[in-house]
Backbone as a ProteinNet text record, in pm:
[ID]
protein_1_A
[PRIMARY]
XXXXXXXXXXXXXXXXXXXXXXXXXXXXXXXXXXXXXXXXXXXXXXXXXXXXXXXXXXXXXXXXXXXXXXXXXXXXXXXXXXXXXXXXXXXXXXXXXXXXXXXXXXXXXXXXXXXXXXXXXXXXXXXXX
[TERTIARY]
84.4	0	88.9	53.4	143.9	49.6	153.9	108.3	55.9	-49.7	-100.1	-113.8	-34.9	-42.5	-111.8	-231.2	-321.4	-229.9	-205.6	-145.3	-258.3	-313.2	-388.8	-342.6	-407.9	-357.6	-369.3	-441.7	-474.3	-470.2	-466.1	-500.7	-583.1	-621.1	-695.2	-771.8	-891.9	-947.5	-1018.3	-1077.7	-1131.5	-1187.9	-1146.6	-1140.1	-1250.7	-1302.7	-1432.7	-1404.2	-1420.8	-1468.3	-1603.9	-1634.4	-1736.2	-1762	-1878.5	-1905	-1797.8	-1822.9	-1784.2	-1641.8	-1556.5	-1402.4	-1375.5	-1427.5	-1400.7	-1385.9	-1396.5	-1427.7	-1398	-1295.2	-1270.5	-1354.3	-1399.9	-1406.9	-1351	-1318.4	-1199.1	-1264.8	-1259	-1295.9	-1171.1	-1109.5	-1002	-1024.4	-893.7	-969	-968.3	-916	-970.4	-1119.4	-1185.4	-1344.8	-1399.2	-1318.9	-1364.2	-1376	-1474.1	-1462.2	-1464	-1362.5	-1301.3	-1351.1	-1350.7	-1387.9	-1203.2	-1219	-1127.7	-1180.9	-1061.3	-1070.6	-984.5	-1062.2	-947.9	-876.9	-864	-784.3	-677.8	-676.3	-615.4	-559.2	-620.9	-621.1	-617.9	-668.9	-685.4	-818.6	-855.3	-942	-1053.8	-1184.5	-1272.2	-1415.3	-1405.3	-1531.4	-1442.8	-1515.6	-1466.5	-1577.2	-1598.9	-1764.8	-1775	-1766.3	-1730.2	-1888.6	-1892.9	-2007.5	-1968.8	-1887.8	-1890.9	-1822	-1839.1	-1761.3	-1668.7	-1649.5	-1488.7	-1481.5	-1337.5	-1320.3	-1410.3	-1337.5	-1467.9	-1422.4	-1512.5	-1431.9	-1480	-1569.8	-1623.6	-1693.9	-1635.1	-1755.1	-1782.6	-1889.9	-1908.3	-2008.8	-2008.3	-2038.6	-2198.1	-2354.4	-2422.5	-2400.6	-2487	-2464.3	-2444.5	-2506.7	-2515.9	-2454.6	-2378.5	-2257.1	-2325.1	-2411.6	-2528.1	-2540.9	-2481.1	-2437.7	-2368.6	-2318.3	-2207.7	-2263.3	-2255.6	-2258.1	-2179.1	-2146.7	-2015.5	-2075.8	-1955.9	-1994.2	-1878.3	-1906.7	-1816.3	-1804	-1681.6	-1685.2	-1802.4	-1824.3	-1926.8	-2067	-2115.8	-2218.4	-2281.8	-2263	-2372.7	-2299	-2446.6	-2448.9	-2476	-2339.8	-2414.2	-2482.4	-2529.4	-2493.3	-2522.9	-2464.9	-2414.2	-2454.3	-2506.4	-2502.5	-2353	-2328.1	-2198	-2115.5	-2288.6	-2217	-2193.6	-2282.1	-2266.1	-2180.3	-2143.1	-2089.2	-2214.7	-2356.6	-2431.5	-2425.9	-2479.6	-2541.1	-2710.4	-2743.1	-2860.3	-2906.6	-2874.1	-2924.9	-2811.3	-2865.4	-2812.4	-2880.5	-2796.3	-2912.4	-2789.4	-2942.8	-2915.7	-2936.7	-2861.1	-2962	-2886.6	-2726.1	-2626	-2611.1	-2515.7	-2488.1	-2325.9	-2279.3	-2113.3	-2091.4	-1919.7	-1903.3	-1957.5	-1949.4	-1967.8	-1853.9	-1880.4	-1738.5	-1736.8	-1864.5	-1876.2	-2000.4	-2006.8	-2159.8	-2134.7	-2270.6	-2326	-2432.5	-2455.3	-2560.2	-2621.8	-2742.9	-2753.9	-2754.6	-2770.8	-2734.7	-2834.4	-2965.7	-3068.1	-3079.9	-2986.9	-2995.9	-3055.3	-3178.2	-3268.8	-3268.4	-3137	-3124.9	-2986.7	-2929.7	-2798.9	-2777.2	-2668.7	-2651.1	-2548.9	-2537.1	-2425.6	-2397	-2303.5	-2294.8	-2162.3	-2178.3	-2134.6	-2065.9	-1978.4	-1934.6	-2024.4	-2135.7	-2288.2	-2373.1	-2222.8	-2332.8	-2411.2	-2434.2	-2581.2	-2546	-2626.5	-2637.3	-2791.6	-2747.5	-2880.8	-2889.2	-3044.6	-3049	-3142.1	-3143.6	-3187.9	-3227.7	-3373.9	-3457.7	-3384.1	-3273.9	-3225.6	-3267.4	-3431.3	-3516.3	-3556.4	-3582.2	-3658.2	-3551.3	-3448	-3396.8	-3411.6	-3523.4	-3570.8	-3553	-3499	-3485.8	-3580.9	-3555.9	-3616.8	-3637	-3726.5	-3757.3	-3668.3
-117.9	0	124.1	231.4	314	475.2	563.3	662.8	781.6	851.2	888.7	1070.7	1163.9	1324.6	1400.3	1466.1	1553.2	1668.6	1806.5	1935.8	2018	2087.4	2194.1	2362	2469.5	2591	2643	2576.6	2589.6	2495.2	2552.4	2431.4	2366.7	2205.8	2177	2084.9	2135.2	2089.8	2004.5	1902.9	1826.7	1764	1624.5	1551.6	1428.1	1370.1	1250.6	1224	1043	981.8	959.9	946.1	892.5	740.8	695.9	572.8	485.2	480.5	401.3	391.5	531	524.4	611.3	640.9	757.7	863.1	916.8	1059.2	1085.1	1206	1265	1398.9	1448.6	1567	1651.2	1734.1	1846.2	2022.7	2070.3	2180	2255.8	2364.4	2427	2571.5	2645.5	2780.4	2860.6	2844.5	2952.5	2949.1	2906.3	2930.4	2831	2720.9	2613.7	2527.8	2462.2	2307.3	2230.4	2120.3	2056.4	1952.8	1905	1730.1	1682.1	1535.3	1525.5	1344.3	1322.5	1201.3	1113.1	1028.8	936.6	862.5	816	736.8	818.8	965.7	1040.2	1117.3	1183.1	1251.3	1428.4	1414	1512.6	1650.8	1728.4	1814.9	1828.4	1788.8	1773.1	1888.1	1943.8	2067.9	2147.5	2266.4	2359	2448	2425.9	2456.7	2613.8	2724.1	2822.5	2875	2932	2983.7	3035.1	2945.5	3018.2	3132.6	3221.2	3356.5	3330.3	3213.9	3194.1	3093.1	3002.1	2881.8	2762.9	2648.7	2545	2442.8	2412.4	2340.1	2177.4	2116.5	2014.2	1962.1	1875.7	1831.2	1699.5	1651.2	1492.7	1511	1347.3	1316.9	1210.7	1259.6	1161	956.9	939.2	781.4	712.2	808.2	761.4	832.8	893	998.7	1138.5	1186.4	1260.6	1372.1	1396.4	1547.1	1565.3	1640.7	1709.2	1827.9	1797.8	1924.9	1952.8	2096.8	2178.8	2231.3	2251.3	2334.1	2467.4	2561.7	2715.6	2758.8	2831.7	2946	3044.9	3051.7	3174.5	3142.6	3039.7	3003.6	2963.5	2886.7	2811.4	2658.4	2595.7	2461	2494	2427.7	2409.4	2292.8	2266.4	2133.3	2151.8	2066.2	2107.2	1924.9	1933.4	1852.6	1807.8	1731	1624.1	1639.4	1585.1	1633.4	1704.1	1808.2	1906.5	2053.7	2010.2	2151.4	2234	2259.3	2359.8	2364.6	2477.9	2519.2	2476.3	2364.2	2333.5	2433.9	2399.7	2527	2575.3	2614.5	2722.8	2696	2641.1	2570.5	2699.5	2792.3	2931.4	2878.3	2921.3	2907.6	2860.9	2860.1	2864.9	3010.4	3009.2	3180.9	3131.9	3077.4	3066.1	2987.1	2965.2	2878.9	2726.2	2662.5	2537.9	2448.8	2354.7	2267.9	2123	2086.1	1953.7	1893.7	1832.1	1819.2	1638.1	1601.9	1491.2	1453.2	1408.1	1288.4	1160.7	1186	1035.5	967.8	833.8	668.3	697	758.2	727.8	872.2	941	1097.8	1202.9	1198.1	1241.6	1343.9	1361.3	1426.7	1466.6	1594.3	1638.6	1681.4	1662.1	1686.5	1824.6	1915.1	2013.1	2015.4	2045.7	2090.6	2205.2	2290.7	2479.5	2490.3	2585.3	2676.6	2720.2	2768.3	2822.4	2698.7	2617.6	2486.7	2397.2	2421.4	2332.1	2216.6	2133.1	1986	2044.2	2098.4	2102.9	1986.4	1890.6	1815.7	1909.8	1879.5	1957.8	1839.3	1865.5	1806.9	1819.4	1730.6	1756.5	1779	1741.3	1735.4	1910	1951.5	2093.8	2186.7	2118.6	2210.8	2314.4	2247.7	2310.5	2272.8	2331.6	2273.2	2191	2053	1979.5	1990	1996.6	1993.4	1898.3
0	0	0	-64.8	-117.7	-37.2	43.4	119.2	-3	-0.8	-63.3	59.2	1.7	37.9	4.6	19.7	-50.8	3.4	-91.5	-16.9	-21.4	41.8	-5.5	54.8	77.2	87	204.9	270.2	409.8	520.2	586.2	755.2	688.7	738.7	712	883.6	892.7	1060.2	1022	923.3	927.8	769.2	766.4	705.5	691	583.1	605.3	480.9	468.4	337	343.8	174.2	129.2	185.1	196.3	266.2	188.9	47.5	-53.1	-52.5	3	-23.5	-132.1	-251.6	-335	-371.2	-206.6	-245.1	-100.8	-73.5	40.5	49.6	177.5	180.6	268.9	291.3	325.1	411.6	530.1	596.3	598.3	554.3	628.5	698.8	723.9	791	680.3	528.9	439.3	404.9	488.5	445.9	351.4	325.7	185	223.6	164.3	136.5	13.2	3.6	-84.5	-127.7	-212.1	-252.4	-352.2	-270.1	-399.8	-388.7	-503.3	-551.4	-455.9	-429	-298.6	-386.3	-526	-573.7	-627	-683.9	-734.3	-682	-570.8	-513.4	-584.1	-646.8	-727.3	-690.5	-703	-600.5	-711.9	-703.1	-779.3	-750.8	-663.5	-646.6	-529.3	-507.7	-461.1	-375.1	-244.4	-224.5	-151.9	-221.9	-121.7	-67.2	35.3	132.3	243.5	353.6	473.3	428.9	587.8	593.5	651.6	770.2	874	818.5	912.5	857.2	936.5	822.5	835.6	912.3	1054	1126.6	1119.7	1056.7	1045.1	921.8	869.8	756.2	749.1	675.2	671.8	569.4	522	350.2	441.3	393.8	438.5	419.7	427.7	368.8	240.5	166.8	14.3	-18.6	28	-46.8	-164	-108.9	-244.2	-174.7	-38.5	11.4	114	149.9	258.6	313.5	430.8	535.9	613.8	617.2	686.5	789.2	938.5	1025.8	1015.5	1067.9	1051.1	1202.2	1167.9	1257.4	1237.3	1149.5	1130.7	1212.5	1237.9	1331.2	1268.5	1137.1	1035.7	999.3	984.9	931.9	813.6	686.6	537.1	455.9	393.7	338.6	187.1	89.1	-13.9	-79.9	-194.8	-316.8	-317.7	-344.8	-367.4	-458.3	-563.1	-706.8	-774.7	-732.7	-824.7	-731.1	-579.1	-509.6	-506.3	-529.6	-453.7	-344.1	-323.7	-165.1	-163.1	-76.4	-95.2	19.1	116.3	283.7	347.6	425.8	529.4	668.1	772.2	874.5	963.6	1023.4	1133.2	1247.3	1360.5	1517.6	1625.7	1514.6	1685.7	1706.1	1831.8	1853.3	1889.1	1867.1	1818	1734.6	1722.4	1591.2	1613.2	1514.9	1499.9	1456.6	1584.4	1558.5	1505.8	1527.5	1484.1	1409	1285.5	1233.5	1176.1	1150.3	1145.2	1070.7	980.4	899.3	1038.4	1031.8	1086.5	954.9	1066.6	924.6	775.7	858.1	717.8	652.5	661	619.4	622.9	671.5	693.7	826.3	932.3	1013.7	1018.8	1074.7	1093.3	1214.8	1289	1443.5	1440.2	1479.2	1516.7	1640.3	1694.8	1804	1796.6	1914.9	1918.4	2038.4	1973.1	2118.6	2197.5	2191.6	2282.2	2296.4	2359.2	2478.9	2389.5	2283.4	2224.2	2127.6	2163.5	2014.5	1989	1854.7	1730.2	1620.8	1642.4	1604.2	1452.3	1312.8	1189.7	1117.7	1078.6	955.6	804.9	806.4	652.1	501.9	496.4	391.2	382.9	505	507	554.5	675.2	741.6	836	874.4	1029.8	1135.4	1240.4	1343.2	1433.1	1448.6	1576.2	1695.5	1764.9	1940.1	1955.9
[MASK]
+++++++++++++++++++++++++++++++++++++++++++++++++++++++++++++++++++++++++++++++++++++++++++++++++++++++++++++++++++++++++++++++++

């Protein structure tokens, strides 16, 4: 097995594969998030939105979207394939350090500097009781 280096331009705080293995995705503090090719390693979308940097990302189950957490105090989540911005999930009051897909995709977990785990309706993107 042969060590495989992605370089990119920034810090990078957080890292996730695709379920499948093909596809990395990438948070750093220049405000981006990355996709690349896990066999190539080559950088395949480029997802810009936040305003700070991005301290968390993860690829759901079927690999068909990614959601970022920020300094800026937002949850994103983003199409796979194509790099959109599908939402914008509001309603921490600091940054966000850590985010989550549950198994069946259908829910996203954050949790913040301001104390809180926000559990989010991934279909609508509203927050849950």
């Amino acid at each position: 097995m042969s060590l495989m280096a992605i370089q990119t331009e920034s810090d990078v705080n957080s890292v996730a594969f695709s379920n499948d293995g093909s596809h990395i995705v990438s948070g750093s503090w220049d405000k981006l998030v990355r996709v690349w090719d896990a066999s190539t390693s080559h950088q395949l979308k480029l997802l810009d939105g936040h305003t700070q940097g991005v301290t968390s990302v993860a690829f759901s189950s079927d690999g068909s979207r990614i959601v970022s957490g920020s300094w800026d105090k937002s949850v994103r989540v983003w199409d796979a394939p194509t790099g959109q911005e599908l939402k914008v999930l509001d309603g921490h009051t600091h940054g966000v350090v850590s985010v989550a897909f549950s198994g069946d995709g259908n829910r996203i977990v954050s949790g913040s500097f301001d104390n809180s785990v926000r559990v989010w309706d991934a279909p609508t993107g509203h927050q849950l009781k």
